[in-house]
C-alpha positions as semicolon CSV with decimal commas, in nm:
position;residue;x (nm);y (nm);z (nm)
1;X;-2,257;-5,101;2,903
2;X;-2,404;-5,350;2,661
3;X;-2,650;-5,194;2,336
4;X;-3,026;-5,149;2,356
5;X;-3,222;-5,415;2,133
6;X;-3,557;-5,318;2,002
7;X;-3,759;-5,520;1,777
8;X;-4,019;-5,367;1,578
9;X;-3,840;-5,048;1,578
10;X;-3,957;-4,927;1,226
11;X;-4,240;-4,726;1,342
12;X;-4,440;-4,644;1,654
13;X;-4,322;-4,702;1,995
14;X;-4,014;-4,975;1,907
15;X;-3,925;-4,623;1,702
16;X;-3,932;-4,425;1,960
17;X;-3,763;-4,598;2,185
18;X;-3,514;-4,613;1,954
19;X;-3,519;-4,237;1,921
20;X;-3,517;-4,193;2,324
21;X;-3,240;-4,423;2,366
22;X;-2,992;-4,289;2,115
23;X;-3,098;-3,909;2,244
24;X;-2,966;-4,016;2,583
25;X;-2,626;-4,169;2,491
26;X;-2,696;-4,555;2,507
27;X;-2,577;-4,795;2,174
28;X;-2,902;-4,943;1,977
29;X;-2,926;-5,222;1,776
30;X;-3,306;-5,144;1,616
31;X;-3,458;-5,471;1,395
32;X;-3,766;-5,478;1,177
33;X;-3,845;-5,648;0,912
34;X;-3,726;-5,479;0,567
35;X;-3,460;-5,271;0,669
36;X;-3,413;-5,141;0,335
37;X;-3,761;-4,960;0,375
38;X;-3,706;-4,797;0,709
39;X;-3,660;-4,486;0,654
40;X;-3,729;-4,299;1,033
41;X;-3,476;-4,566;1,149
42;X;-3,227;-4,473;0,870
43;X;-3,249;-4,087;0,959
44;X;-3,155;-4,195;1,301
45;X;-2,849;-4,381;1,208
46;X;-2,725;-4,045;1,047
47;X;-2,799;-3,861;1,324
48;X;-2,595;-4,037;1,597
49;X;-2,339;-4,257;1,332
50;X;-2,188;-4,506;1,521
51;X;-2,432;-4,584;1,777
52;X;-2,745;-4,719;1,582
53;X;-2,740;-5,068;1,401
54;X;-3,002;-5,161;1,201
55;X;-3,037;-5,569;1,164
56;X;-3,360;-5,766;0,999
57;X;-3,583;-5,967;1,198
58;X;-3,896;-6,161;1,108
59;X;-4,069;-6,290;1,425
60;X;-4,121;-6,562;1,485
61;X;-3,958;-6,758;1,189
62;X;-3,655;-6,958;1,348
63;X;-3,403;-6,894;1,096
64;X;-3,437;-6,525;1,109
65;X;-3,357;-6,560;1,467
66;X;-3,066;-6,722;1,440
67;X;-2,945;-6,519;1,153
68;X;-2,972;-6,234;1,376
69;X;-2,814;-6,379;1,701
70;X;-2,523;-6,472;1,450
71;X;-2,490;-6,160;1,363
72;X;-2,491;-5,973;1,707
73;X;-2,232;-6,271;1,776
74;X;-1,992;-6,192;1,479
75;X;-2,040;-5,822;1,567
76;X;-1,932;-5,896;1,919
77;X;-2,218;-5,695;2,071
78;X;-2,324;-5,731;2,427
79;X;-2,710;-5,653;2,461
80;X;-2,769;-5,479;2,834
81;X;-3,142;-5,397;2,750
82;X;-3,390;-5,618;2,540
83;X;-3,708;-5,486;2,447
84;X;-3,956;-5,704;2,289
85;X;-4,179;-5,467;2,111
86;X;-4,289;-5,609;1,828
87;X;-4,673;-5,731;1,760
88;X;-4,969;-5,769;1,598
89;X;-5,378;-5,708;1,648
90;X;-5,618;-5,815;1,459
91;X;-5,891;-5,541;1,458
92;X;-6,241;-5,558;1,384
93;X;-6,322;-5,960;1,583
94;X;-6,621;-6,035;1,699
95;X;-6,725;-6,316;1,880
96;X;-6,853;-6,580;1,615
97;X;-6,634;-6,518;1,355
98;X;-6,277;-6,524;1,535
99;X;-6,067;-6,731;1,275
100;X;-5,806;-6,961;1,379
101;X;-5,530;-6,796;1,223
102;X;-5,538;-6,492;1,339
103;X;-5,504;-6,652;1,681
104;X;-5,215;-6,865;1,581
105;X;-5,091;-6,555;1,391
106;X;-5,108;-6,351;1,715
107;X;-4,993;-6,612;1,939
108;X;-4,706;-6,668;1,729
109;X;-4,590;-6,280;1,670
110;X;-4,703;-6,151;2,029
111;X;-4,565;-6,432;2,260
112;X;-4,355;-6,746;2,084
113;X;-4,150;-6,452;1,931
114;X;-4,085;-6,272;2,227
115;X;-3,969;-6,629;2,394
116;X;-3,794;-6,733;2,086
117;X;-3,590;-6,434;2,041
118;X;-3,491;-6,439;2,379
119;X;-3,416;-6,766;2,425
120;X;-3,162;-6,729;2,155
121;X;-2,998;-6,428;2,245
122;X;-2,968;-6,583;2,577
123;X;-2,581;-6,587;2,550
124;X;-2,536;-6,245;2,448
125;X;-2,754;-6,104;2,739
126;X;-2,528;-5,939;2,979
127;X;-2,695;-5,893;3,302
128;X;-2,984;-5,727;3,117
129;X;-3,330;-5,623;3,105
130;X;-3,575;-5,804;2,902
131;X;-3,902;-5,552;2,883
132;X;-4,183;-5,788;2,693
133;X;-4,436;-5,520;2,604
134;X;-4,745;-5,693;2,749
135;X;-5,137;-5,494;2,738
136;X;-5,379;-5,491;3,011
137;X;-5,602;-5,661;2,777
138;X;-5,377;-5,967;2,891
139;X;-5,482;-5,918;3,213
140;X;-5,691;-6,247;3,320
141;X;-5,768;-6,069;3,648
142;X;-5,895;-5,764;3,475
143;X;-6,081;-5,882;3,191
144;X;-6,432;-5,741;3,249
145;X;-6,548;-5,768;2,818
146;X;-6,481;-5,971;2,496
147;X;-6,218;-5,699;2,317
148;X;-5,976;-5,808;2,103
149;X;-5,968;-6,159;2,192
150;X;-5,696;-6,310;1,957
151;X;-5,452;-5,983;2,090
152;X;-5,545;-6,023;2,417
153;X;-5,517;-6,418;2,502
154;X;-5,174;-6,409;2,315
155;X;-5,067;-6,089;2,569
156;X;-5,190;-6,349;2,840
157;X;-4,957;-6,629;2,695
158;X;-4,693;-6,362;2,688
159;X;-4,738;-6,255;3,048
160;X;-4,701;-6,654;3,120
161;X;-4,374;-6,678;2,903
162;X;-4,258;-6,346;3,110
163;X;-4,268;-6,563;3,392
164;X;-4,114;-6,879;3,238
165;X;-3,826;-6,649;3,118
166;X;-3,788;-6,447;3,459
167;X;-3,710;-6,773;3,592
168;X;-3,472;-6,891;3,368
169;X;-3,230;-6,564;3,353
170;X;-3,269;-6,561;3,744
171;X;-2,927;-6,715;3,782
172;X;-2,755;-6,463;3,481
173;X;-2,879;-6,172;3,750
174;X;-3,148;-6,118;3,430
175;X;-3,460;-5,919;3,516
176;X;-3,753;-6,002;3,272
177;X;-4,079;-5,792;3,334
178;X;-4,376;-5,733;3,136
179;X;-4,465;-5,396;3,078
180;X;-4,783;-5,252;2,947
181;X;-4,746;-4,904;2,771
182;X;-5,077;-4,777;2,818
183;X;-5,322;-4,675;2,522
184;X;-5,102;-4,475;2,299
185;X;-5,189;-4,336;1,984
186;X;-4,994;-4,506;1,707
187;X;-5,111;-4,743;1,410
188;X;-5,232;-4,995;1,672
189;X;-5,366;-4,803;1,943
190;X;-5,582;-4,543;1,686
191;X;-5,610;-4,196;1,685
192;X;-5,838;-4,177;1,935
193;X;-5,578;-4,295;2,228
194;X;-5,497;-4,055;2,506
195;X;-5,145;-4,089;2,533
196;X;-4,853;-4,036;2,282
197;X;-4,598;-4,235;2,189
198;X;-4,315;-3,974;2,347
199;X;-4,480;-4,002;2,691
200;X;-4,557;-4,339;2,702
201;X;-4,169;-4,435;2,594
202;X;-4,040;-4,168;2,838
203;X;-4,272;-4,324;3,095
204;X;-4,157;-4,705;3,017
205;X;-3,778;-4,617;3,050
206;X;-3,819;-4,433;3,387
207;X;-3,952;-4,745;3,495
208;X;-3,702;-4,984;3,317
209;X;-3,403;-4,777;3,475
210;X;-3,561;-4,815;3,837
211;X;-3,623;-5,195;3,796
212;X;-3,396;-5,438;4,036
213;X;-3,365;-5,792;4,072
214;X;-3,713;-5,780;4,319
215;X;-3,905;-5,696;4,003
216;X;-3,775;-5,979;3,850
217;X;-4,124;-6,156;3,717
218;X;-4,364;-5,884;3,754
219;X;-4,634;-5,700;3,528
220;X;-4,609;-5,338;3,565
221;X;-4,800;-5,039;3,373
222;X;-4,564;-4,774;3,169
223;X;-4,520;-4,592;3,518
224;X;-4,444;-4,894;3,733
225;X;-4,739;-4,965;3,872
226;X;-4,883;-5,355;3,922
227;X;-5,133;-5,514;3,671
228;X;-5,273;-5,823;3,808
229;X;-5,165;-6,124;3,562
């Protein structure tokens, strides 16, 4: 069975997953961007030695993505599950004073990384899962207010490059979905957010594990369910 890749996996829900996926056996490789100052990921490691590697990753700068598919090549690692967790929001835009970069800032972290990253570790996908953690804000079909614009029309891009990556792992028996985790309460989703981090991780890999080759494609919620793109 080929390791568990989770970007972001310094805090909130790329950490838990991390944390859910070591507690049930599987290999990790967990990225983020200064290693050195990861400290939840670190305990981990110590905890289950031998089954949790820690690797840096800036999204979406180019030559930390190949630095990091060179690595998972010299390390001979076979990646089975790819979860592309990392992201950004810009809080606090209002309509009139939305600034280009955070939308090329957004674009670029929430859906060129994703495809990027992907795209590169292409060769060392075996049979695997790519999970792009999507939103319902990037929901064209379910957009019903102006909320987080710069976040949500780079989710939308993402939902597109979901599709454009579904289609070309198709014939590697790849199945990329988008998946979006619900409003959980971590440094994104605020306090106020109904659903934890735990349940919403435990809810996303129930999913992931049922997903077959049909699913290939789709947008789901963190319990399976289908978002209209």
């Amino acid at each position: 069975m080929g390791h568990a890749l989770v970007t972001g996996a310094n805090r909130g829900l790329g950490l838990e997953f991390a944390h859910q996926l070591l507690a049930r056996g599987e290999r990790v490789i967990a990225t983020c961007r200064h290693p050195g100052r990861a400290l939840a990921l670190t305990r981990l490691a110590g905890e289950h030695p031998g089954h949790l590697v820690i690797l840096p990753l800036v999204l979406p700068d180019t030559r930390s993505i190949a630095e990091l598919a060179r690595e998972i090549t010299t390390l001979d690692l076979r990646i089975g599950l790819l979860v592309n967790n990392a992201g950004m929001l810009v809080g606090g835009e209002r309509f009139g004073t939305i600034e280009a970069k955070a939308l090329q800032d957004s674009f670029a972290a929430n859906a060129a990384g994703p495809l990027l990253l992907t795209q590169a570790l292409a060769a060392r996908l075996e049979r695997a899962k790519v999970v792009n953690l999507s939103s319902r804000l990037g929901s064209i079909g379910g957009s019903e207010s102006l909320h987080s614009p710069s976040y949500a029309i780079s989710k939308a891009a993402l939902n597109m490059a979901t599709r454009q990556l579904a289609h070309a792992l198709a014939g590697e028996d790849g199945i990329v979905v988008a998946i979006s985790p619900g409003w959980v309460s971590t440094d994104m989703g605020g306090a106020n957010a109904p659903m934890s981090a735990h349940d919403s991780v435990a809810a996303m890999l129930r999913t992931i594990d049922a997903l077959t080759r049909a699913d290939n494609g789709r947008f789901l919620s963190e319990t399976g369910a289908p978002i209209p793109w």
